[in-house]
C-alpha positions, 0 to 999 in steps of 0.5 A, spaced: 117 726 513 119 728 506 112 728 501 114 726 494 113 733 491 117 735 497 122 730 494 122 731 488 122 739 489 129 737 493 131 732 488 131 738 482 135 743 487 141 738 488 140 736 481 141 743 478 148 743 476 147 736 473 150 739 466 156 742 468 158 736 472 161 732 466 165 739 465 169 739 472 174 744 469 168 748 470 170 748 477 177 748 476 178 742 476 183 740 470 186 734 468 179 730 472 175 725 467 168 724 468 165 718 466 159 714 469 158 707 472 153 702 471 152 700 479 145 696 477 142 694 471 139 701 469 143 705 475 148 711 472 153 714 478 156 720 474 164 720 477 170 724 477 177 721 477 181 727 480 189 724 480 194 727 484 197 734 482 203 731 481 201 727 476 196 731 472 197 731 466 199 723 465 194 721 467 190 719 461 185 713 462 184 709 468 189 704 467 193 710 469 191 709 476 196 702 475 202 707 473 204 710 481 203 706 488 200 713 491 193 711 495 186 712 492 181 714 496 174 713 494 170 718 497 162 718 500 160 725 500 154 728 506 147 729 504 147 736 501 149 737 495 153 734 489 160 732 488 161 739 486 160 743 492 165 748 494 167 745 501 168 738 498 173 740 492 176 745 497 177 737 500 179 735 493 185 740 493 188 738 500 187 729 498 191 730 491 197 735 492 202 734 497 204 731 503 198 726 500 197 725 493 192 721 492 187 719 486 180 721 488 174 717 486 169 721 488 161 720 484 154 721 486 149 718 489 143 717 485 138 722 485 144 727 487 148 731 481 148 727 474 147 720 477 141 717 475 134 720 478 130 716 483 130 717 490 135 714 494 134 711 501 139 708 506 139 701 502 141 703 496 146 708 498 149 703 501 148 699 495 152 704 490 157 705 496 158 698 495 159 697 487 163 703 487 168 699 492 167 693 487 167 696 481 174 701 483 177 694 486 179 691 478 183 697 477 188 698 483 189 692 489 184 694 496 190 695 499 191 701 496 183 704 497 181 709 503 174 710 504 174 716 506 166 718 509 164 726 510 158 727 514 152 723 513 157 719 508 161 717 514 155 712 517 155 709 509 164 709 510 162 705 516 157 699 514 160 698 507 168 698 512 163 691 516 161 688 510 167 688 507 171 686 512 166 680 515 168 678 507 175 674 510 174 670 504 175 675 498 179 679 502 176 685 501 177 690 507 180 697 505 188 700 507 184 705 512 177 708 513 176 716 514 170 719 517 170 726 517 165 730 521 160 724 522 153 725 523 151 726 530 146 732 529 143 733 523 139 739 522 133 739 517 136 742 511 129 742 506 133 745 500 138 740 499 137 733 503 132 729 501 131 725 508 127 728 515 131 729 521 127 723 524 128 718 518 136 719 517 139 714 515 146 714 518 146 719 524 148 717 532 150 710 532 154 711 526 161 713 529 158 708 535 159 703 530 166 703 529 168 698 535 166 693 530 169 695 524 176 690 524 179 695 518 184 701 520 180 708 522 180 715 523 175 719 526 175 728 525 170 731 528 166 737 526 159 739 531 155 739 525 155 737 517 152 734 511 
């Protein structure tokens, strides 16, 4: 187990690319905001909008997500890293240009890349997930969102998938559910996950639990990834 100088020393590796991340053209990422979301009172998690390329250069706020039907995937990274990292835009890339075209919403777990710093754990990893899912629902109908989970990010995808889909009141489930490369044996990564191997919260019963999700998914496998 992580002690919190190990912690914190994780937390300033992952997090030493915070000041760029409000410049995403930095990455090469043109015509993508930045802006954060308050998911908690106190609790800031740094996002970009990536829309499709197609699209690129009339989307100027996010009332713009309004002006096509094309989907909107809000994406749950792994454990490593930020938002930025070079695989994860290589993803960007593919989800936003044709065939797919997408709007991607892809933020930071707080404690990860410029969301606000605390440590995180399986409950409020779950909990930013989830109010990324609310906060996104005010701008486009659910019927339009894919969670998309990478890595450890599939076991979130998955539980907030249950929640949402045991919701029958509010409707609430997504269009579909992606699970790439999910979590089924996690090396320990010390310069850049913040949990050890034993604690994980989403490992092998993530890709387990999909029998009881009601939502559309889809699962890719990878042997290993964060």
């Amino acid at each position: 187990m992580l002690n919190d100088k190990q912690i914190k020393s994780t937390f300033r590796k992952i997090n030493k690319n915070w000041e760029t991340l409000s410049h995403p053209e930095y990455y090469g990422l043109n015509c993508t905001r930045h802006f954060f979301v308050e998911t908690s009172p106190g609790v800031l998690l740094g996002v970009w909008h990536i829309p499709p390329a197609t699209t690129c250069y009339q989307m100027t706020s996010l009332s713009s997500l309004s002006l096509d039907d094309q989907p909107v995937i809000l994406y749950l990274h792994g454990s490593a890293e930020s938002r930025s990292a070079p695989y994860r835009r290589n993803m960007y890339n593919v989800l936003t240009r044709k065939p797919i075209q997408a709007h991607v919403i892809t933020f930071d777990y707080r404690g990860f890349g410029d969301s606000t710093y605390l440590s995180p754990t399986a409950k409020t990893l779950e909990e930013d997930a989830t109010a990324m899912f609310q906060w996104l629902k005010k701008y486009v109908p659910t019927s339009r969102i894919i969670v998309w989970g990478h890595s450890m990010g599939t076991g979130i995808a998955i539980r907030l998938s249950q929640a949402l889909a045991n919701d029958v009141a509010n409707n609430l489930s997504p269009l579909f559910s992606k699970h790439h490369s999910p979590v089924l044996q996690m090396p320990l990564v010390p310069s850049h996950y913040p949990f050890s191997t034993e604690e994980c919260p989403f490992s092998n019963s993530s890709v387990r639990k999909e029998l009881d999700i009601q939502t559309p998914t889809s699962t890719a496998m990878n042997e290993w990834a964060t």
